[in-house]
VOPAGU-2260 file (C-alpha; in pm, 1 decimal, decimal comma):
REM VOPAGU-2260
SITE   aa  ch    i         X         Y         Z
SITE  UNK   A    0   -3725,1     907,4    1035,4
SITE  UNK   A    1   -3451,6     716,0     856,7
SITE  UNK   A    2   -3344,4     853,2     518,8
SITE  UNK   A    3   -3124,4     709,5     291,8
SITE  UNK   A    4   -2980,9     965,2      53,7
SITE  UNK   A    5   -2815,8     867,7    -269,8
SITE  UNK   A    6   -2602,8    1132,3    -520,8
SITE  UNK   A    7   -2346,0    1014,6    -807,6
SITE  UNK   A    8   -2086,3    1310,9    -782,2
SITE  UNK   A    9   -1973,0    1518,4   -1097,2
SITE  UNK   A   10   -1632,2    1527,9   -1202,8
SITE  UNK   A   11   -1669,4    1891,1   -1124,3
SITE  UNK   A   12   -1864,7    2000,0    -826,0
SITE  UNK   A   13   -2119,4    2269,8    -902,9
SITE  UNK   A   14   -2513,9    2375,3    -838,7
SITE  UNK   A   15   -2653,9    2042,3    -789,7
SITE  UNK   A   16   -2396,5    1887,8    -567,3
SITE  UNK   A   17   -2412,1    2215,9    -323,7
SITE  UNK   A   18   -2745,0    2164,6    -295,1
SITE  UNK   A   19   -2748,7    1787,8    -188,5
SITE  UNK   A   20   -2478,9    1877,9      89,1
SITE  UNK   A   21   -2772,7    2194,6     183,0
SITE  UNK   A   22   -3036,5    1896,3     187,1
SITE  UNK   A   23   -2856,9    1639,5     396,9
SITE  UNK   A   24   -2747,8    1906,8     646,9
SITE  UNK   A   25   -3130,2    2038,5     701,0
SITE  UNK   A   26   -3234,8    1703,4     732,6
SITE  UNK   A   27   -3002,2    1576,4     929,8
SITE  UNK   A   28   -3132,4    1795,5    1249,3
SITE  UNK   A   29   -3418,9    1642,7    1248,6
SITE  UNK   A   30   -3387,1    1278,4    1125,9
SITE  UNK   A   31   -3135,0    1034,5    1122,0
SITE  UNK   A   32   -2941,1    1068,6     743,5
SITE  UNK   A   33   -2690,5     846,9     551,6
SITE  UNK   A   34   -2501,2     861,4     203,5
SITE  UNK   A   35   -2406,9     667,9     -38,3
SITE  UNK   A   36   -2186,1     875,1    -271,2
SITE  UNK   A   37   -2108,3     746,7    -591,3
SITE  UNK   A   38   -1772,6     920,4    -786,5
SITE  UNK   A   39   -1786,6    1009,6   -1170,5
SITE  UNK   A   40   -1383,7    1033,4   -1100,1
SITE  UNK   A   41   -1381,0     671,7   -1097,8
SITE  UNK   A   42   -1456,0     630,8   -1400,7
SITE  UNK   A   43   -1198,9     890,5   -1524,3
SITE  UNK   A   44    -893,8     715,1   -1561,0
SITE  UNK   A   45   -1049,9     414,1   -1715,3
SITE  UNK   A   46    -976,4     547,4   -2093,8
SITE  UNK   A   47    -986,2     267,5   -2410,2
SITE  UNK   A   48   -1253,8     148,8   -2632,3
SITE  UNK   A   49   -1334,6    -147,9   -2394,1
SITE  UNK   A   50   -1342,0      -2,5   -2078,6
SITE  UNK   A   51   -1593,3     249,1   -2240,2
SITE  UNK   A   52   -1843,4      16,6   -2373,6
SITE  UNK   A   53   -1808,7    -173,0   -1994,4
SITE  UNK   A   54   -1926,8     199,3   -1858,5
SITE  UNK   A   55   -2188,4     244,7   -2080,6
SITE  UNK   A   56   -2363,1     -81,6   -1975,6
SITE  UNK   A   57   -2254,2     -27,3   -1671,9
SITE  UNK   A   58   -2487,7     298,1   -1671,4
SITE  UNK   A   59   -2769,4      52,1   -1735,9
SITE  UNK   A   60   -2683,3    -203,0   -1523,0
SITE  UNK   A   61   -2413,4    -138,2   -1225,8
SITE  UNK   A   62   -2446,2    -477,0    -988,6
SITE  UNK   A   63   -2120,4    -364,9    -778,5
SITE  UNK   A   64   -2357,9     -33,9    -732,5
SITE  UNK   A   65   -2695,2    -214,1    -621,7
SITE  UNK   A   66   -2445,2    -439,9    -378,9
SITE  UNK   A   67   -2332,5    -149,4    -209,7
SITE  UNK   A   68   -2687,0      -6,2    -167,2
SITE  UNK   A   69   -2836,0    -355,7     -47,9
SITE  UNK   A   70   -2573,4    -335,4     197,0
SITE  UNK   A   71   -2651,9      -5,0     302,5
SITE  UNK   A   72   -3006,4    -139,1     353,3
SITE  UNK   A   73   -2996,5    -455,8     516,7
SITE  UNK   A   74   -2795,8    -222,0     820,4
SITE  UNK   A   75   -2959,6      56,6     810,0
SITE  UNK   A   76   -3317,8     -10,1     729,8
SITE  UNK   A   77   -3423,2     353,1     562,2
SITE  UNK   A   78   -3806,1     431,4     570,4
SITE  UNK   A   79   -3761,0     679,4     278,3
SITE  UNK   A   80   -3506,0     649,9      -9,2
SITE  UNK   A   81   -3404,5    1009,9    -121,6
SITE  UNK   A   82   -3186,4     999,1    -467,5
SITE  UNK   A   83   -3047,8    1324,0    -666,9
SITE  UNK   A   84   -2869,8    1169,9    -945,7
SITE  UNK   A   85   -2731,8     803,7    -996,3
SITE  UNK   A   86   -2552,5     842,4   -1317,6
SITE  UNK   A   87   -2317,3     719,7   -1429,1
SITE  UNK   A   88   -2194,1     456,8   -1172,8
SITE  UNK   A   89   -2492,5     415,1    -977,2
SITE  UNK   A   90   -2714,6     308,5   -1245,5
SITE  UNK   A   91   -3049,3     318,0   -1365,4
SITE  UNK   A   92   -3076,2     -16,0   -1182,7
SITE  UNK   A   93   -3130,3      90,0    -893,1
SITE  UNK   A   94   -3462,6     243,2    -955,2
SITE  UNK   A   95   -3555,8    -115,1   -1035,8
SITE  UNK   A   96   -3363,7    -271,4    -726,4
SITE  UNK   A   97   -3514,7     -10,2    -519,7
SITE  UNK   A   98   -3900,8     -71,0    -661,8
SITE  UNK   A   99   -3885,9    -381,3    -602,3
SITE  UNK   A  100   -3776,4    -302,4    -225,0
SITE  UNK   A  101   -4133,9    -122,4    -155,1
SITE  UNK   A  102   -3956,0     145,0     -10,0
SITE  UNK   A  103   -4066,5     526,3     -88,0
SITE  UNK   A  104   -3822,9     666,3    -322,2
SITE  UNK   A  105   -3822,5    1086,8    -345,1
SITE  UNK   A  106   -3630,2    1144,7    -663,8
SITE  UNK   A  107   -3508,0    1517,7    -745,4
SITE  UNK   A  108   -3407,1    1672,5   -1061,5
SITE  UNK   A  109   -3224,9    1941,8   -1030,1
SITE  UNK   A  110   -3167,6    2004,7   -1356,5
């Protein structure tokens, strides 16, 4: 099986991000696993009132994100989508991008 897995990283790594690495190493014994990683530290540096209000939509709607993950998709053709957290630069938009693939999607919350 194919299995795409998606995780937006903290700017701190902790609980939830250990456990995603535990996941895609148990899986990938047995299936064939990718990443997409998405970096909260990009968004770190990008202080003023502006770039802010460009993040918080961005939250909502990230198209650089959903072009990276079409990418992934078109080359890798995933039966199963597996997601752990996509905020804040992946973007709730993906949930719609990904819907709209008819793909399954396996979402955890870890916390």
């Amino acid at each position: 099986m194919k299995i795409l897995q998606i995780f937006n990283r903290y700017v701190f790594e902790g609980g939830e991000e250990n456990s995603v690495v535990r996941i895609f190493d148990v899986l990938n014994e047995r299936h064939d696993v990718r990443q997409i990683l998405f970096e909260s530290n990009d968004w770190n540096d990008q202080g003023g009132a502006i770039n802010r209000a460009k993040q918080a939509m961005a939250m909502i709607w990230n198209p650089a994100s959903v072009k990276r993950v079409r990418k992934e998709l078109e080359s890798f053709q995933p039966d199963c989508i597996l997601i752990h957290n996509l905020f804040p630069v992946g973007s709730a938009a993906l949930l719609r991008y990904l819907t709209d693939q008819h793909i399954p999607v396996v979402y955890y919350v870890h916390n």
